[in-house]
N, C-alpha and C positions, 0 to 999 in steps of 0.2 A: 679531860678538863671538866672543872665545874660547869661551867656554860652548859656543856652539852646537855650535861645531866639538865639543868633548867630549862633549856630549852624545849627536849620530850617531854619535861613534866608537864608543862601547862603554857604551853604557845595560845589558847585560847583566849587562856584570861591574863590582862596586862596588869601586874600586879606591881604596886610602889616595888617592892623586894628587887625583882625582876628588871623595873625600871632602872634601880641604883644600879645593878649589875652592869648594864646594857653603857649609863652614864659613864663609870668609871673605867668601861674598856674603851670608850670614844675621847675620854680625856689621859688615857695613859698612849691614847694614836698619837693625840695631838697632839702630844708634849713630847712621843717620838720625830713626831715628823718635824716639830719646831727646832727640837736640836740638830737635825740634819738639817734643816736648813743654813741656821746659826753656825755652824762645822764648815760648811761648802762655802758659805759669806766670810768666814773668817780667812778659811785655805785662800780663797780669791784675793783678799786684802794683802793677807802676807806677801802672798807673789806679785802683789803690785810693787809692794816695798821692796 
């Protein structure tokens, strides 16, 4: 993976590059984990209907 690569290169210095990197795998979690939630919230509804 890229990550890895960035990560041995320069764990030192916290660089904006790096930063974006770091951003966009915590908002591609977050927007995993929001649709599972939304999926489980929905499953729950239906079966109440």
């Amino acid at each position: 993976m890229m990550e890895d690569g960035l990560l041995g290169r320069g764990m030192g210095e916290f660089t904006p590059f790096w930063f974006a990197v770091v951003a966009e795998n915590v908002c591609w979690a977050l927007l995993l984990l929001w649709g599972a939630a939304l999926s489980f919230s929905g499953r729950d509804i239906s079966e109440d209907d």
